[in-house]
BATORKOL-830684 format. One record per residue: x negated, y negated, z of N, C-alpha, C in turn; residue in one letter; residue number from 1. Coordinates in pm, 1 decimal, padded with zeros to 6 digits. Each point is the difference from the previous one (the first is absolute). Example, Ala and Ser with C-alpha at 12.3 -4.5 7.8 and 13.67 -1.06 7.14 Angstrom:
// residues 2
FILUM      n_u      n_v      n_w     ca_u     ca_v     ca_w      c_u      c_v      c_w type seq
FILUM -01319.0  00569.0  00780.0  00089.0 -00119.0  00000.0 -00090.0 -00120.0  00000.0    A   1
FILUM  00035.0 -00105.0 -00072.0 -00082.0 -00119.0  00006.0  00077.0 -00109.0  00073.0    S   2
This chain:
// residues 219
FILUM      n_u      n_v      n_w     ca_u     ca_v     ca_w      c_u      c_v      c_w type seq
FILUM -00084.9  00120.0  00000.0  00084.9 -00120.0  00000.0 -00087.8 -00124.2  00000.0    X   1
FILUM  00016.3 -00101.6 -00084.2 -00033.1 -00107.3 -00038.6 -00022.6 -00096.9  00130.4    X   2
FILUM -00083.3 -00119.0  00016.8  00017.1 -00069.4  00172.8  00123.8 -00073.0 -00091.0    X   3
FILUM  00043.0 -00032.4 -00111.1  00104.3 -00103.2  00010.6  00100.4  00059.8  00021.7    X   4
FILUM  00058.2  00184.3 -00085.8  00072.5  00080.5  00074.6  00018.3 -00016.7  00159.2    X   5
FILUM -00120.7  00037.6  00062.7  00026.6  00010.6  00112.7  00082.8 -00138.3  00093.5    X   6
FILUM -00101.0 -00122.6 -00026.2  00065.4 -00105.3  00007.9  00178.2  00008.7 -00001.1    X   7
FILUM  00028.0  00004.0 -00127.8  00147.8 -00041.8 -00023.1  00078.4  00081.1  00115.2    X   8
FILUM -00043.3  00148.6 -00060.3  00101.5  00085.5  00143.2  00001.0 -00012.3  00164.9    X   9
FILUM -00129.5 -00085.0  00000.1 -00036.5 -00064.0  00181.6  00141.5 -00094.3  00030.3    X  10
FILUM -00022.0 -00074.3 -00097.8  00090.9 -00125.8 -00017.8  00183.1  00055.0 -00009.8    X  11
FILUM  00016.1  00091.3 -00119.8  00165.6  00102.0  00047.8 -00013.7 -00000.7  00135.4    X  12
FILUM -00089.4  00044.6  00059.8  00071.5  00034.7  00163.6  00006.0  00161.6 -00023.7    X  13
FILUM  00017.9  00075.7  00109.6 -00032.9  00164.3  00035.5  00093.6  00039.2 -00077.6    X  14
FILUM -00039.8  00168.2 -00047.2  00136.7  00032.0 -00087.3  00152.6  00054.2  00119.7    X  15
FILUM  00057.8  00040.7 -00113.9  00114.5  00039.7  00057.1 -00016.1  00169.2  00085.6    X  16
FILUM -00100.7  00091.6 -00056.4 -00025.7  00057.1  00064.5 -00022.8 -00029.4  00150.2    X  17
FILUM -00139.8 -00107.6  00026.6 -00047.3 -00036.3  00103.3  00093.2 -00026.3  00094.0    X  18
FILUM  00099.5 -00117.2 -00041.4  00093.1 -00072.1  00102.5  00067.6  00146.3  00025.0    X  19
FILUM  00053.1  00092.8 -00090.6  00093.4  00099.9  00062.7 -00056.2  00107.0  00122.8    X  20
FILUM -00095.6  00027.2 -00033.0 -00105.7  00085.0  00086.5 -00027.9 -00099.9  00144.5    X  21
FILUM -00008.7 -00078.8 -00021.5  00000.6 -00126.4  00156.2  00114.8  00034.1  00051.1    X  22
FILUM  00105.2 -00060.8 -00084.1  00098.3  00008.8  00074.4  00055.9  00161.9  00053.3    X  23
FILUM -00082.8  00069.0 -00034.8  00130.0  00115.8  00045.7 -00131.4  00075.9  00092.4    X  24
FILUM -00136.0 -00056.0  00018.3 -00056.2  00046.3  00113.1  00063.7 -00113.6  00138.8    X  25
FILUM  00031.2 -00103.6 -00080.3  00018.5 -00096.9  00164.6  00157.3  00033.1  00010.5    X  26
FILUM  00055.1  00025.7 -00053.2  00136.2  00071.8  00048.1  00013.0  00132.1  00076.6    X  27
FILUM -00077.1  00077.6 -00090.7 -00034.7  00122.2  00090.6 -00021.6 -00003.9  00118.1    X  28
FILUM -00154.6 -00077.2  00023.0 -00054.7 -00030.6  00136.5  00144.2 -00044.6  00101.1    X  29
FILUM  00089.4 -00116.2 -00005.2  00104.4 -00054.5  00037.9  00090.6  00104.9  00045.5    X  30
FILUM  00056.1  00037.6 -00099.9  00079.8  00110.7  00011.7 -00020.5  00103.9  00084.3    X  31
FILUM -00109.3  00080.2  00034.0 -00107.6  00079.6  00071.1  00046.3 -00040.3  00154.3    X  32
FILUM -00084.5 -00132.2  00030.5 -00010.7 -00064.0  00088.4  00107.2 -00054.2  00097.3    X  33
FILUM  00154.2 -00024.4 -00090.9  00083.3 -00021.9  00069.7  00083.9  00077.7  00031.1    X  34
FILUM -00000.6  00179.8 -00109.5  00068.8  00070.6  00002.6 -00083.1  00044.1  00164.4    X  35
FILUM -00099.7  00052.6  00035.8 -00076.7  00063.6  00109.5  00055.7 -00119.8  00121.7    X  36
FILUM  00012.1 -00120.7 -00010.5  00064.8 -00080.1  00136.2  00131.6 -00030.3 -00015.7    X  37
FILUM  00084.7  00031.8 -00065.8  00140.8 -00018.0 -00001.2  00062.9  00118.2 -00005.1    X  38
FILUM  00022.2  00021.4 -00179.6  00090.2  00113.7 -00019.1 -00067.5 -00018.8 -00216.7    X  39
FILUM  00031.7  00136.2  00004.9  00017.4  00009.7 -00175.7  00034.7 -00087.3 -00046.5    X  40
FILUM  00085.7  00023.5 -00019.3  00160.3 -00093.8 -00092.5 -00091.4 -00141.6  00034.7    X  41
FILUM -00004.9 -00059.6  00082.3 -00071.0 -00156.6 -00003.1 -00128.1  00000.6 -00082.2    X  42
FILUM -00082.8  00123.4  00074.2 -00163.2 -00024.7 -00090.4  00063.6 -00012.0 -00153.9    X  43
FILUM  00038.3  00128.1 -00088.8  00057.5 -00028.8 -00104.0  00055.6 -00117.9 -00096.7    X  44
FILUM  00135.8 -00024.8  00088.2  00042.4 -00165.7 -00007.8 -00174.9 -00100.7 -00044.9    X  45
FILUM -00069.2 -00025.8  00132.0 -00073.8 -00125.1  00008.0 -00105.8  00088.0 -00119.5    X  46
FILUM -00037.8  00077.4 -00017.3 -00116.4  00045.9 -00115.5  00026.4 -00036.2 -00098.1    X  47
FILUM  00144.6  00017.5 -00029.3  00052.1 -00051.5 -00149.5 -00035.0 -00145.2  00042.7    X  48
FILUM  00108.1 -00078.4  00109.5 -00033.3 -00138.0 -00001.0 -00166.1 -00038.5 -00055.4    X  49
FILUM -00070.9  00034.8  00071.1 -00172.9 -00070.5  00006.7  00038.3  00033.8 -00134.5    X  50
FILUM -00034.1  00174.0 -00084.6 -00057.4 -00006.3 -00140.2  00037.8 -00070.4 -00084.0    X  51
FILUM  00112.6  00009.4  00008.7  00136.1 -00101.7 -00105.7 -00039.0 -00145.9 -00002.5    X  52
FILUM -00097.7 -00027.6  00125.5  00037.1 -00150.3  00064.2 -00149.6 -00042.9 -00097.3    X  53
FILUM -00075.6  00095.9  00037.0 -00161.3 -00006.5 -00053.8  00020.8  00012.0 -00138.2    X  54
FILUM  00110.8  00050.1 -00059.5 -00059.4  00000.3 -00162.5  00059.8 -00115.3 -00082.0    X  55
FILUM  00110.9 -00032.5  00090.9  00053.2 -00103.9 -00052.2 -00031.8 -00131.5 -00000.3    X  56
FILUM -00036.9 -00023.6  00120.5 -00084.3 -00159.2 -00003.1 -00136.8  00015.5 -00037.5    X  57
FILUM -00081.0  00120.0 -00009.5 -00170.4 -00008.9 -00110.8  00059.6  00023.3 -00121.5    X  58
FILUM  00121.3  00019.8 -00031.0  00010.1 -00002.1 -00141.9  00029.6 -00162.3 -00089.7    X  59
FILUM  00088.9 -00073.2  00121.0  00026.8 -00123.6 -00039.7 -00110.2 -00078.6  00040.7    X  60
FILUM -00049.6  00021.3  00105.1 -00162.1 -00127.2 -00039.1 -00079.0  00019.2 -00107.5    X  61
FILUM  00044.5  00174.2 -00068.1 -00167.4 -00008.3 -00101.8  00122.0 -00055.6 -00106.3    X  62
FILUM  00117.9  00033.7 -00048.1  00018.2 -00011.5 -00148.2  00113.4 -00168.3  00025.8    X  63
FILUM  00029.2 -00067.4  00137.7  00097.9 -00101.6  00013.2 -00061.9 -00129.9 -00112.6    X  64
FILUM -00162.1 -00019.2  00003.1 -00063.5 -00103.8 -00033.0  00007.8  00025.1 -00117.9    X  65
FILUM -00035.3  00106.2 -00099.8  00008.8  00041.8 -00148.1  00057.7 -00056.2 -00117.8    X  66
FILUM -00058.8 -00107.8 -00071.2  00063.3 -00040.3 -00107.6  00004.6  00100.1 -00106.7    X  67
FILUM  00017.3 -00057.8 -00100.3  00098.9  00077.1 -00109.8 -00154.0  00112.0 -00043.8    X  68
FILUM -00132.1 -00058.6 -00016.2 -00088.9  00060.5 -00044.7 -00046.6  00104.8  00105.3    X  69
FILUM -00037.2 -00018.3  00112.2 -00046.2  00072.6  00086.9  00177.0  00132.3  00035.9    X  70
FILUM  00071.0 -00020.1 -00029.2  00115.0  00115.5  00028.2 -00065.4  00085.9 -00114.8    X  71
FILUM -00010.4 -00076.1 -00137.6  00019.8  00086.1 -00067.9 -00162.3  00084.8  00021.0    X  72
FILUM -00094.4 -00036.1  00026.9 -00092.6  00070.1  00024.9  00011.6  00097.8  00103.4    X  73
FILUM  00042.6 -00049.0  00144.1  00048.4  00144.0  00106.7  00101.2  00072.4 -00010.7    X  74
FILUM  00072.1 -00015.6 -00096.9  00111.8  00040.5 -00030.9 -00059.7  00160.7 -00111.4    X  75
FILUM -00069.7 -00075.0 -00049.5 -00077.0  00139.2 -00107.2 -00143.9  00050.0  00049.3    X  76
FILUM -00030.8 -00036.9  00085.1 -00077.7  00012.9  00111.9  00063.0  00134.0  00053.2    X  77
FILUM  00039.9  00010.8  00050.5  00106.1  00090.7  00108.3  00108.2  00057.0 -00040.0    X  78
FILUM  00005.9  00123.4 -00048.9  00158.2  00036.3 -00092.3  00065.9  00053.9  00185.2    X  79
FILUM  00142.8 -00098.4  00040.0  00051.2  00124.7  00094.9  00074.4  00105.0 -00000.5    X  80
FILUM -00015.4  00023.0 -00169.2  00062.5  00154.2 -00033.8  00123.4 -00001.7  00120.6    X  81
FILUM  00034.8  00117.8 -00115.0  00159.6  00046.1  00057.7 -00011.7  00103.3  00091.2    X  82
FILUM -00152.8  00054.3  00030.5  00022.1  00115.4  00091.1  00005.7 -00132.2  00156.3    X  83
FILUM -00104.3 -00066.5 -00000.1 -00002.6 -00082.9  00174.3  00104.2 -00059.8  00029.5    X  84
FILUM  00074.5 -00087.6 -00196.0  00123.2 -00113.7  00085.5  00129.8  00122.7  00030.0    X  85
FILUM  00010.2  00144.4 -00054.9  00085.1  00041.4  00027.3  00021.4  00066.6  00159.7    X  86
FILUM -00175.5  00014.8  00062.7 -00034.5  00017.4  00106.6  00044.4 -00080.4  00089.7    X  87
FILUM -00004.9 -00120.7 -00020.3  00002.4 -00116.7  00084.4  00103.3 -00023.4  00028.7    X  88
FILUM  00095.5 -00026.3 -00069.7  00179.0 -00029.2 -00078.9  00096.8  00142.3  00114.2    X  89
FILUM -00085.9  00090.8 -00024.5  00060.2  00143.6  00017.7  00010.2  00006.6  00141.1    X  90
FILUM -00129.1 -00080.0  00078.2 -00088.2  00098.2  00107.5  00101.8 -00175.2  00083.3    X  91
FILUM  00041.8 -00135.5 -00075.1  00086.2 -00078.5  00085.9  00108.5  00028.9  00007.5    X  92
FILUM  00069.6  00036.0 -00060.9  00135.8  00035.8 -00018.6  00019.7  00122.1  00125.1    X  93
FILUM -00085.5  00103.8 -00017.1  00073.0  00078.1  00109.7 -00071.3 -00021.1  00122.7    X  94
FILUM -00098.7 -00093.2  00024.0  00023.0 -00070.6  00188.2  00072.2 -00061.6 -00022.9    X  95
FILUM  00043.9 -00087.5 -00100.0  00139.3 -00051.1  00069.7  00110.0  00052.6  00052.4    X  96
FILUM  00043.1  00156.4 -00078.4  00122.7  00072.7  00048.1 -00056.9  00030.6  00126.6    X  97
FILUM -00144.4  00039.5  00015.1 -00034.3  00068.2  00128.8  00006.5 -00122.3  00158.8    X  98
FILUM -00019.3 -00096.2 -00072.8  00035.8 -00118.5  00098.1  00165.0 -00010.0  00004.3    X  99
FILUM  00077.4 -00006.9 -00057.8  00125.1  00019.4  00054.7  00058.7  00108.9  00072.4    X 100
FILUM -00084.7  00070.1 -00069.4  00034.4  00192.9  00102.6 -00023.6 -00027.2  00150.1    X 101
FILUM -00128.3 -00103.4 -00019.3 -00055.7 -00006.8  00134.2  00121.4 -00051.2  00120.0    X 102
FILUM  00054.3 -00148.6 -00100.2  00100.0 -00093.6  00074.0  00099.3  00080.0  00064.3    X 103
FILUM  00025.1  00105.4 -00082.7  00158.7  00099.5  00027.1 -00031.6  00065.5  00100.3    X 104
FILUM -00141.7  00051.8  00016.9 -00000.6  00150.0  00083.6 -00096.2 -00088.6  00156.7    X 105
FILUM -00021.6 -00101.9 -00014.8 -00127.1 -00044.3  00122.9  00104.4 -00055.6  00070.9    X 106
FILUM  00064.4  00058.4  00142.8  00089.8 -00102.6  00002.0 -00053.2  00012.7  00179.5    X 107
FILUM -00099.2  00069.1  00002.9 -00030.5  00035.8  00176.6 -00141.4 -00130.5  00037.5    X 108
FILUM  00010.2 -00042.8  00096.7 -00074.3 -00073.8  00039.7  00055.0 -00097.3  00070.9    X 109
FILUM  00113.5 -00026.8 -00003.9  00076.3 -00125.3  00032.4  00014.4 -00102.9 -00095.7    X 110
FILUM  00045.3 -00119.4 -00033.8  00070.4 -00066.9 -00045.1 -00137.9 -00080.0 -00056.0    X 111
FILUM -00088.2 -00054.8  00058.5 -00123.6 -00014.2 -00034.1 -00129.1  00039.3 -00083.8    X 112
FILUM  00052.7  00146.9 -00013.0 -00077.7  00040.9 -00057.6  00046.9  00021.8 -00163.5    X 113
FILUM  00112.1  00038.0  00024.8  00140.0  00001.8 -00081.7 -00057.5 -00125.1 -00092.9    X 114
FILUM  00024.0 -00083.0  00056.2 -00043.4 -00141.8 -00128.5 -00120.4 -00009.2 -00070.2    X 115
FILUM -00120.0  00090.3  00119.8 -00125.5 -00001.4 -00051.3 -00007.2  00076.2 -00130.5    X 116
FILUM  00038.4  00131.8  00031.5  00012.8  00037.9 -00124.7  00076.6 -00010.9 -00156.9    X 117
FILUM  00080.7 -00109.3  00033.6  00094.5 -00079.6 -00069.8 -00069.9 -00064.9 -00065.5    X 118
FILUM -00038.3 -00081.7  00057.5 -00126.2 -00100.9 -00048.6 -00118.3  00019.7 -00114.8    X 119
FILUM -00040.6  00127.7  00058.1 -00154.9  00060.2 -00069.0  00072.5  00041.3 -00126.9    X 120
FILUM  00096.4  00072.1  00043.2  00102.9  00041.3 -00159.3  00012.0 -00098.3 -00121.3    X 121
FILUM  00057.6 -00110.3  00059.9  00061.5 -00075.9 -00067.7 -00122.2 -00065.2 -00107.9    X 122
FILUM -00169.5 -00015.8  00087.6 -00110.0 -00002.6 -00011.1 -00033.6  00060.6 -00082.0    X 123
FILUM  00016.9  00136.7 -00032.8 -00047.8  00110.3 -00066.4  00091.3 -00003.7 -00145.2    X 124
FILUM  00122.7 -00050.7 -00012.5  00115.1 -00033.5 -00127.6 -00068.0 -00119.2 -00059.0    X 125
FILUM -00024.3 -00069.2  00074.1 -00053.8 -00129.5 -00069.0 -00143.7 -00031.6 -00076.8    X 126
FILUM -00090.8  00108.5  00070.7 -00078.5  00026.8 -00046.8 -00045.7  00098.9 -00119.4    X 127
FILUM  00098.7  00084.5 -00029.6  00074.8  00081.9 -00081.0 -00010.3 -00058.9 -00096.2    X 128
FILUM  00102.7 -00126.0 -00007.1  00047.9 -00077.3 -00121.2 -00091.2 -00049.0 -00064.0    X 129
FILUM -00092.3 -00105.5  00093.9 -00115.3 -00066.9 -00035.1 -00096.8  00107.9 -00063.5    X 130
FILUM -00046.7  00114.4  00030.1 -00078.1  00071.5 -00068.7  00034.4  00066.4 -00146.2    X 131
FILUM  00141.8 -00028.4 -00018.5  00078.9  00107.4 -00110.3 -00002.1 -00147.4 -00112.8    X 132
FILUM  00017.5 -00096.0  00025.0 -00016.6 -00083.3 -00071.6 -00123.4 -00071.6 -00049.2    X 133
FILUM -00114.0 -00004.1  00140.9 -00165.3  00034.1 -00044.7 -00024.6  00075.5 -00106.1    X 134
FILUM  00042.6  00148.2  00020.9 -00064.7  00062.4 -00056.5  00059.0  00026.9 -00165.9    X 135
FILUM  00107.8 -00077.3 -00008.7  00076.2 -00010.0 -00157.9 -00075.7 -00171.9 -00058.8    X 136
FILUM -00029.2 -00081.3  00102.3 -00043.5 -00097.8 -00069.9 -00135.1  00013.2 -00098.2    X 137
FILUM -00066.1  00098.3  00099.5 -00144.0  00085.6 -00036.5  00034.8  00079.5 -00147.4    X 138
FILUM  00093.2  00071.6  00008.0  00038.5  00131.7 -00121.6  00065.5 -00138.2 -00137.0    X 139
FILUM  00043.6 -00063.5  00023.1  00042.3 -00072.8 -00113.0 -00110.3 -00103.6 -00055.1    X 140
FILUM -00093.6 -00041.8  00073.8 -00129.2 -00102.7 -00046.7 -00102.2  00135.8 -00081.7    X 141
FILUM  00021.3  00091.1  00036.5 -00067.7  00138.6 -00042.6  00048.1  00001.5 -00139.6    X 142
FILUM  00121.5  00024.3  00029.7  00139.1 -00012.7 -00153.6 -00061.2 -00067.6 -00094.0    X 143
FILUM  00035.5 -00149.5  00022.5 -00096.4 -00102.1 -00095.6 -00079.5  00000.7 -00009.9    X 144
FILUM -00128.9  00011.1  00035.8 -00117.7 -00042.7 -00057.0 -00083.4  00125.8  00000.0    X 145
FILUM  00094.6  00081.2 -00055.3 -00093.4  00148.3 -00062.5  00071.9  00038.7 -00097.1    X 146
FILUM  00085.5 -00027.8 -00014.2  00105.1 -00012.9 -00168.4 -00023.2 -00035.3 -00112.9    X 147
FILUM  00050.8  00120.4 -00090.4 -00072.2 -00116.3 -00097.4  00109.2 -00083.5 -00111.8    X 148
FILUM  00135.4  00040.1  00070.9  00107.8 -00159.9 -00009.9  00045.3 -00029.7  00112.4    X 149
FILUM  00062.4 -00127.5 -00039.3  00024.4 -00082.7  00157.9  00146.4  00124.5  00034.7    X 150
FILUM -00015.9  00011.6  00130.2  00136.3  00053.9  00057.6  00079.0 -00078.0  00086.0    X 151
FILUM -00020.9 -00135.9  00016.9  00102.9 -00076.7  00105.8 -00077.2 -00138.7 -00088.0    X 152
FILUM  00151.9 -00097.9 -00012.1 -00044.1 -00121.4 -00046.6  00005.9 -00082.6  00125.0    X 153
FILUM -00066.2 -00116.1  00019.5  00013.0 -00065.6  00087.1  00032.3 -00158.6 -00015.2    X 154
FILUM  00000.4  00002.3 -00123.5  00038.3 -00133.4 -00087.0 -00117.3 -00046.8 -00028.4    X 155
FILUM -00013.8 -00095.7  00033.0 -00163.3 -00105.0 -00043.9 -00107.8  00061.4  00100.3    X 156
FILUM  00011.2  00061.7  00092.1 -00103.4  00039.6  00071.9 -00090.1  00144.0 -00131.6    X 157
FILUM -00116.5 -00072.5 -00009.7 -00043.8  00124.4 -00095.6 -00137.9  00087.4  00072.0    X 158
FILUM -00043.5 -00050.1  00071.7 -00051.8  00103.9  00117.9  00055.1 -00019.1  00153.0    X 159
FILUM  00106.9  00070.2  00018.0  00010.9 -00028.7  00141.2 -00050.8  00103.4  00065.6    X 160
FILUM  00000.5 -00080.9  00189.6 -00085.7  00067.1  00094.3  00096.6  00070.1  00120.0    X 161
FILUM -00100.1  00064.6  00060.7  00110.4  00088.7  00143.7  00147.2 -00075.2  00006.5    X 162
FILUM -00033.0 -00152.7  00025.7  00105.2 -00061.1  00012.9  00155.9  00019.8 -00085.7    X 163
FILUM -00110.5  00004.4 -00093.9  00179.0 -00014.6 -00096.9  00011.4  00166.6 -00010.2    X 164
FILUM -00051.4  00110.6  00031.7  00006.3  00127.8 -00015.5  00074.3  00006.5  00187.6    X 165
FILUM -00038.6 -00043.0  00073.3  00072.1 -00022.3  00115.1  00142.2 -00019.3 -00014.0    X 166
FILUM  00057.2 -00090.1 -00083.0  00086.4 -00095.5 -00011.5  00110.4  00119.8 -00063.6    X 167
FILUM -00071.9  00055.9 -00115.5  00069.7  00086.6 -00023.1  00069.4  00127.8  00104.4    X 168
FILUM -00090.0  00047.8  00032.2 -00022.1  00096.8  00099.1  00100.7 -00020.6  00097.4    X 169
FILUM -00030.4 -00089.6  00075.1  00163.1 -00040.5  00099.4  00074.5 -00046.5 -00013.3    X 170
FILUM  00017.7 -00042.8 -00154.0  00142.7 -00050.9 -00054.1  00050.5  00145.9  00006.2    X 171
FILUM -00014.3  00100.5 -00062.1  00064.8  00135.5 -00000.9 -00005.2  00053.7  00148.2    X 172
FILUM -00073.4 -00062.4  00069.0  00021.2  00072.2  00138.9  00113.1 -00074.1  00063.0    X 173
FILUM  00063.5 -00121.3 -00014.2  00058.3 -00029.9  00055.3  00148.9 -00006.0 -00007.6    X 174
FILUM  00022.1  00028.8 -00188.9  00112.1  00005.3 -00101.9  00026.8  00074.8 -00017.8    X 175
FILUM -00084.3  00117.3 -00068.6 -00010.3  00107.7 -00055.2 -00023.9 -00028.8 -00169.1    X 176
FILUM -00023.3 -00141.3 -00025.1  00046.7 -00018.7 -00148.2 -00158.5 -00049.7 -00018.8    X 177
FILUM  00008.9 -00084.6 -00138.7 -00136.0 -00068.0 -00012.7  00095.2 -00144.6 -00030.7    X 178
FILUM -00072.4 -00095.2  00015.3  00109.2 -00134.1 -00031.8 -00080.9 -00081.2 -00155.2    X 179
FILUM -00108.2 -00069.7  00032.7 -00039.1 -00090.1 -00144.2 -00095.2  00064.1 -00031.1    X 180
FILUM -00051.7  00120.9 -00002.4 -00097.6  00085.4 -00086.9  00073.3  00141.6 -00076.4    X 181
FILUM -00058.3 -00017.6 -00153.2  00069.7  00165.7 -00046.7 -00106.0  00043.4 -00051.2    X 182
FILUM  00035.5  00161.3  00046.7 -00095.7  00125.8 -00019.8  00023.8  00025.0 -00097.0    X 183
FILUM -00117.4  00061.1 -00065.9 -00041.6 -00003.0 -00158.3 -00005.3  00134.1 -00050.0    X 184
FILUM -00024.2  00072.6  00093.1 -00044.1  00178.2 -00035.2  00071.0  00116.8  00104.1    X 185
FILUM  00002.2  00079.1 -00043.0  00080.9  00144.7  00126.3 -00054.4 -00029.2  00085.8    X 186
FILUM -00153.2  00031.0  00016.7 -00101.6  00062.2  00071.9  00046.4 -00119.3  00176.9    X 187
FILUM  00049.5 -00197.6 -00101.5 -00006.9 -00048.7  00094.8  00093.7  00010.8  00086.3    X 188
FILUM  00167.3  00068.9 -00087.8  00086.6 -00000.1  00013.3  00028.0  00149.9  00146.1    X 189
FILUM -00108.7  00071.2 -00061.3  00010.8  00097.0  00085.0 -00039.9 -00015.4  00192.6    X 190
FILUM -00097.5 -00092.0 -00048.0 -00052.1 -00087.4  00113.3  00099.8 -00054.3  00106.0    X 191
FILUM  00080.9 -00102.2 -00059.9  00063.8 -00055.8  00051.4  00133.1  00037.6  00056.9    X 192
FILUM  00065.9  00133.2 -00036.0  00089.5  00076.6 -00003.1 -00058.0  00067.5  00137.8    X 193
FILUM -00083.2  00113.8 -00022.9 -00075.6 -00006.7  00125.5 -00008.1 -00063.0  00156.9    X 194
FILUM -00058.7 -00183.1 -00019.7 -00002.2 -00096.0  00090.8  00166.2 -00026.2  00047.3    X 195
FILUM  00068.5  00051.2 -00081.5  00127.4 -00044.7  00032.2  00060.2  00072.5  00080.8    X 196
FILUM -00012.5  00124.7 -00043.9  00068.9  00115.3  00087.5 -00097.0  00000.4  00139.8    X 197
FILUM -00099.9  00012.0  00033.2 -00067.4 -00023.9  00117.1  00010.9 -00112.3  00084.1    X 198
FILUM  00014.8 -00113.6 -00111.7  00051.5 -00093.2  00097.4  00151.0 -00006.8  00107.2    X 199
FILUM  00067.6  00068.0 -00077.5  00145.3  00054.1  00030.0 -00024.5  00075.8  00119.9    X 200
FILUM -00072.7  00084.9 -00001.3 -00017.6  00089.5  00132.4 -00021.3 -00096.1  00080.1    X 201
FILUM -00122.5 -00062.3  00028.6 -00046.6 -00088.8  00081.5  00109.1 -00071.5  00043.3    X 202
FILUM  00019.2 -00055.7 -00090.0  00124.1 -00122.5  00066.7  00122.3  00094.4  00063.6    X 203
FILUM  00024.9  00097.7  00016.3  00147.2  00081.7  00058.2 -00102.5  00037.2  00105.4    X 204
FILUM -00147.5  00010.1  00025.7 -00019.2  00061.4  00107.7 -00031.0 -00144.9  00050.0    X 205
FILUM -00029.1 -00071.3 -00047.6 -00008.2 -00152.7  00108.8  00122.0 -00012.0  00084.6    X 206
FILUM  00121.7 -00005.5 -00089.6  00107.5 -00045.9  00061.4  00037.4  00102.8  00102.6    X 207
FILUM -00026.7  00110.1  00005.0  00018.1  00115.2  00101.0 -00082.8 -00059.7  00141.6    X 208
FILUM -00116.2  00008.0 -00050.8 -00105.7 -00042.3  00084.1  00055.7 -00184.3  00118.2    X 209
FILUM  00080.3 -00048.0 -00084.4 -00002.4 -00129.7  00052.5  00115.6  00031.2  00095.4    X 210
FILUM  00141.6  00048.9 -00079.1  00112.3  00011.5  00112.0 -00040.4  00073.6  00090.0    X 211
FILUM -00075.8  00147.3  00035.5 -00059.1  00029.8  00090.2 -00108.2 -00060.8  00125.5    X 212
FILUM -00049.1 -00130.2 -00103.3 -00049.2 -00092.0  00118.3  00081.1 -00058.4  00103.8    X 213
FILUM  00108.2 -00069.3 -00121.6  00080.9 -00143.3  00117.9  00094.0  00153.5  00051.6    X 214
FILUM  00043.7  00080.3 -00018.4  00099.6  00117.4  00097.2 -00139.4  00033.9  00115.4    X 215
FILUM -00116.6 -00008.3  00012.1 -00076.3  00037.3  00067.3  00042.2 -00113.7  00103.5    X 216
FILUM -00035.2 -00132.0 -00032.6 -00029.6 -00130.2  00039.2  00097.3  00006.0  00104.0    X 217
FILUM  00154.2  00025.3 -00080.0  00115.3 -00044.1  00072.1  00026.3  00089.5  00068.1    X 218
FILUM -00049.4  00133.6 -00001.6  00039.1  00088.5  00157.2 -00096.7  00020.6  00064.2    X 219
């Protein structure tokens, strides 16, 4: 590798491998640690919290700053293939059911504790979301700028960055639709079909997750 190679990829920031492997040793560790002084079900809960928590904010400091040129370079830099985002997508979705399982079945401790674990839940859904939409903002900047036609127009934006691949990303997380961008190809179409239906889960296990809070709160 070239020093200007090397250079440029200093400058991307760690790959996506790296950040994932961090995060799921400092979750582990977490998880470990609180399962041995509490109980399971919590270590679990908070492991997801930390890893989820760790991949998501080193993912937005390295790619938040990224203009249109530098996306498209870490963007083809780093393929996150369909085997990790389906990992990732897969592996949030069911702590979230497992965090509501938790809400239903944890009901010993007293009333206090009751909320605690309410809480970490609700923690663990939200963090869910944020990672399922991370990790589609990642799979669609992948989309574009390894194509070799455009698959999402964005109007006058002719290299856009995380941002506007963000933009996309939680517009469907929050709608289920796409609003002022159209997809150009299956492949993107398949994508987004995908983000949609997962997002759907998420959001029915949020709302589970939340009335189980304030019914916690209020008895």
């Amino acid at each position: 590798m070239t020093p200007d190679r090397r250079g440029a990829n200093a400058q991307l920031g760690p790959t996506a491998a790296t950040r994932l492997v961090v995060a799921a040793v400092l979750g582990a560790a977490s998880g470990v640690a609180a399962g041995t002084v509490v109980d399971w079900p919590i270590g679990l809960l908070l492991g997801w919290i930390v890893a989820a928590g760790v991949y998501v904010g080193w993912m937005w400091i390295t790619i938040g700053h990224m203009d249109g040129a530098a996306t498209a370079a870490h963007a083809a830099r780093e393929d996150p293939g369909r085997r990790p985002v389906h990992l990732i997508v897969n592996g949030a979705a069911l702590v979230s059911l497992g965090a509501v399982a938790l809400l239903l079945v944890g009901r010993s401790g007293g009333a206090a504790a009751e909320v605690g674990r309410a809480l970490l839940s609700v923690a663990s859904v939200a963090l869910a979301w944020a990672t399922v939409h991370t990790a589609f903002t990642a799979r669609y900047a992948h989309l574009y700028y390894t194509s070799t036609a455009p698959v999402v127009d964005f109007g006058a934006v002719t290299h856009p960055s995380y941002t506007d691949f963000a933009y996309l990303a939680f517009t469907v997380g929050m709608t289920f639709q796409v609003s002022d961008t159209q997809l150009k190809t299956t492949d993107m179409r398949r994508a987004v079909l995908e983000h949609a239906l997962f997002s759907y889960l998420i959001g029915v296990v949020a709302i589970a997750a939340t009335v189980n809070l304030l019914a916690g709160l209020k008895g």
